[in-house]
N, C-alpha and C positions, 0 to 999 in steps of 0.2 A: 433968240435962244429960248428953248423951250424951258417951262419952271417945274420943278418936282411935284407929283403929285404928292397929297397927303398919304403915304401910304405905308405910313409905321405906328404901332403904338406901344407905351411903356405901361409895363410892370409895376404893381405898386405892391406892397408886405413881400415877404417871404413866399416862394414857390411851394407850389402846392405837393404833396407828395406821389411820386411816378413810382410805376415799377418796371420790370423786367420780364415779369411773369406772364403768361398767356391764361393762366387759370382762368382769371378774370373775363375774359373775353371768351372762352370756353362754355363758362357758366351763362353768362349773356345769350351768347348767339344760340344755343344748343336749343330752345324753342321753336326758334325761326321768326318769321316777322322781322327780320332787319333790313333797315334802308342804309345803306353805304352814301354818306358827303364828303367826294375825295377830293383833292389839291395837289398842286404842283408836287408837294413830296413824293406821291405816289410814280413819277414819271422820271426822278430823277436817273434810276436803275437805265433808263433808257436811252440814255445822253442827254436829256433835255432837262439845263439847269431848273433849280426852283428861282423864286425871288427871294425869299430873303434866309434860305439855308447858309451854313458856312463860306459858300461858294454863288450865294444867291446873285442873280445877276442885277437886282437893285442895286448893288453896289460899284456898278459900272454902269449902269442903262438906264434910261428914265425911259418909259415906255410913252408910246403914242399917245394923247389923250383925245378924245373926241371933237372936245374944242378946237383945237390944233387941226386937227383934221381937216374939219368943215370950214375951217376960216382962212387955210393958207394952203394954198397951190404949191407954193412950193414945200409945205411940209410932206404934201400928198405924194410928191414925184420923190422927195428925201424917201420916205415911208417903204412907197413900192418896188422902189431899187432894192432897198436891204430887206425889203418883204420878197421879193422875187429869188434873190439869192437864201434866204433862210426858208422856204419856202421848198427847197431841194434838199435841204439838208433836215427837214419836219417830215419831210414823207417815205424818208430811212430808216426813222425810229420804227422801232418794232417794240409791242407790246415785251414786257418782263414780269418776272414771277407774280409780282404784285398784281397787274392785271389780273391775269392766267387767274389766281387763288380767288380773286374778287368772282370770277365766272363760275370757279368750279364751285362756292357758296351758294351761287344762283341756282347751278342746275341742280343741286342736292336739298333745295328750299328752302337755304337758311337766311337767305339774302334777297329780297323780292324786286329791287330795284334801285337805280344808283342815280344819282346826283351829282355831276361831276362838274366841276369848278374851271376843267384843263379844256383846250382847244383843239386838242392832238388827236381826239378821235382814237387812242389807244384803247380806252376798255373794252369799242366794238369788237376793234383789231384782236384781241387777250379773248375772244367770245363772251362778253357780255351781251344783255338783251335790257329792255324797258330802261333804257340809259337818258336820262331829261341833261342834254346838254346848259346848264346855266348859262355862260357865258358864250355860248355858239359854236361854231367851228370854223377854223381854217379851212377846210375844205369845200367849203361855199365862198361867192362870193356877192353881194349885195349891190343892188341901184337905190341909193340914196333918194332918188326922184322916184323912178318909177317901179321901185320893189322887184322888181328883177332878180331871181337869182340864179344864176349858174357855176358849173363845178369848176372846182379852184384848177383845176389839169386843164381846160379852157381856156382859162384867164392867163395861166401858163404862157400857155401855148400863144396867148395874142402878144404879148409881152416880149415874148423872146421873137416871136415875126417883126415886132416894132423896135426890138434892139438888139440884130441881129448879131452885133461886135461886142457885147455888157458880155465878158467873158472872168468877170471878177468872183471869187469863193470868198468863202467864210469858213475858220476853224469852229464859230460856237454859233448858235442860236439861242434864242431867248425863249422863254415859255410864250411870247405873244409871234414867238416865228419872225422877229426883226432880228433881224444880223446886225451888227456893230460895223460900216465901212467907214473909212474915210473921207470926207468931203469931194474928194478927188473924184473918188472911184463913182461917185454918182453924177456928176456932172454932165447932163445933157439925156441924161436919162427920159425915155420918152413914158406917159402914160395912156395907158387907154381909156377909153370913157364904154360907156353902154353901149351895144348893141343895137337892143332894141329903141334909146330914146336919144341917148347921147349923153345921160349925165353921166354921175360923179359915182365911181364902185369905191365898194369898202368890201375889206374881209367881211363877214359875215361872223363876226363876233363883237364882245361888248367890249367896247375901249374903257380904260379908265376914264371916267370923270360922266361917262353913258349909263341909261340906268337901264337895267334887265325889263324886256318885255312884261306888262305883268300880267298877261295871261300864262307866260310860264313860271312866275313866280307862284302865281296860284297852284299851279299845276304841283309844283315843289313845298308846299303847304298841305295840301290833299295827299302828297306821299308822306309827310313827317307824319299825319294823321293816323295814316292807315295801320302805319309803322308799332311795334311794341316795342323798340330799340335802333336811337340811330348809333350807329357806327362812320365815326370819323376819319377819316385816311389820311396824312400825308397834306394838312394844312394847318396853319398857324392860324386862320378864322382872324383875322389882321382886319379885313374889310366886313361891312356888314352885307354884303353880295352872300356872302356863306354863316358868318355869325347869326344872323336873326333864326334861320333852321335850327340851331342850337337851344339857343334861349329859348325859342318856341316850344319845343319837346321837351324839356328843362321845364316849361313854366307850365305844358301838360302832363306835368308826371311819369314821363316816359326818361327810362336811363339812357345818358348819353355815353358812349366808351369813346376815346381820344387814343389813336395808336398812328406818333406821331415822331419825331427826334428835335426835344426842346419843346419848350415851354408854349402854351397857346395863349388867346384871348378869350377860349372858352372856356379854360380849367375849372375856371369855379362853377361850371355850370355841369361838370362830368363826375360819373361815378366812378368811372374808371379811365387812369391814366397812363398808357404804357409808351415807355419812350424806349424804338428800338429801332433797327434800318426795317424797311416794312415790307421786301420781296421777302427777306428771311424768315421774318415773322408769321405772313400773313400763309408762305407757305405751310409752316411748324402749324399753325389755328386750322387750316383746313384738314392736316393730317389726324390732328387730337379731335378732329372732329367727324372725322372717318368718310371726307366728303371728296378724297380724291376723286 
């Protein structure tokens, strides 16, 4: 049985004070120079739950860890089943307002480029551009041996050649794109290995417990840099994967804005704190900003 990841942390004093208001965020962005660091809340609008929102799917799922991965065969073939089926049910999602407002910032130059936390490949989908995927994408996929990577419709496609009768759905998907099956429903489930070498594929993202490349961590330090204001989307900053970006701009003097539903791990490190659902919002900030 696989163990939970570390991947909660608690509150200590009193919550810090949130508003309602966009003024703040108004006043912020109306320069330009902002770098958007978005998270799972931002995708929720899309069908694709968060982790740890009201509904977050931590509370039913323990996600893949990398460990897990690399060390057991059969977590791998567990994985790809409900990765194969969640997999059809990730490439439905269609970008939502939130996206969409995140792009129209860009092309009106109040937003110079984003940092995104999610796998789903939505902000391209919404037109975004200079988008530094942190955590990868589902839609690659990886050779663990020989770096290999091709597109996840590919990998599809060999998958369902090699199980041609895995005729099983899923109502929900997770934010890492595993579906919740049954023990049952996987059973005898076949995987494919490389192409090109023969080894061991992995999505082409960071599993819990993996650490982010760090030439793109650099890469996402050069933009907090560049940056005069980050703007936070739709993450609770729970892990230091997206926390350190905060603190960093926080400990260079640049204002952080938090527009997010519930409390974060970076509050005390923002100027501003707006807790509202964020396709609403984010549309209402591009309008006040005349960036339709």
């Amino acid at each position: 049985m696989r163990t939970r990841p570390t991947l909660t942390w608690t509150a200590t004093g009193d919550p810090l004070p949130r508003t309602t208001s966009l003024t703040p965020l108004v006043d912020l962005l109306r320069p330009g120079r902002a770098l958007v660091l978005s998270g799972a809340g931002l995708s929720t609008e899309s069908g694709i739950p968060d982790y740890r929102g009201a509904e977050g799917s931590l509370r039913k799922h323990t996600p893949m860890t990398y460990q897990d991965f690399t060390a057991s065969a059969e977590d791998r073939r567990r994985y790809w089943a409900r990765a194969h089926v969640g997999w059809r049910a990730m490439r439905r999602a269609e970008p939502n307002d939130g996206h969409r407002a995140v792009a129209a910032l860009q092309r009106a130059g109040l937003v110079d480029a984003v940092i995104t936390q999610n796998v789903d490949g939505l902000h391209q989908d919404g037109g975004a551009t200079d988008v530094v995927e942190l955590h990868g994408s589902l839609h690659r996929v990886i050779c663990l041996d020989c770096a290999a990577t091709t597109d996840r419709a590919e990998h599809d496609a060999r998958l369902h050649e090699a199980n041609p009768g895995f005729t099983t759905t899923a109502d929900r998907v997770n934010p890492d794109g595993d579906a919740d099956l049954p023990a049952e429903a996987v059973a005898g489930f076949r995987v494919v290995d490389c192409a090109r070498c023969g080894g061991v594929l992995k999505p082409d993202v960071v599993f819990f417990g993996e650490n982010v490349p760090p030439e793109r961590v650099r890469r996402c330090y050069d933009l907090v840099d560049a940056a005069d204001t980050l703007l936070v989307l739709g993450s609770s900053l729970t892990v230091m994967s997206g926390l350190r970006f905060v603190r960093h701009a926080a400990k260079s003097g640049k204002p952080v804005a938090i527009l997010n539903r519930g409390i974060t791990r970076g509050d005390d490190r923002a100027a501003v704190r707006v807790d509202r659902e964020l396709g609403q919002a984010l549309s209402e900030l591009v309008d006040l900003l005349g960036a339709r």
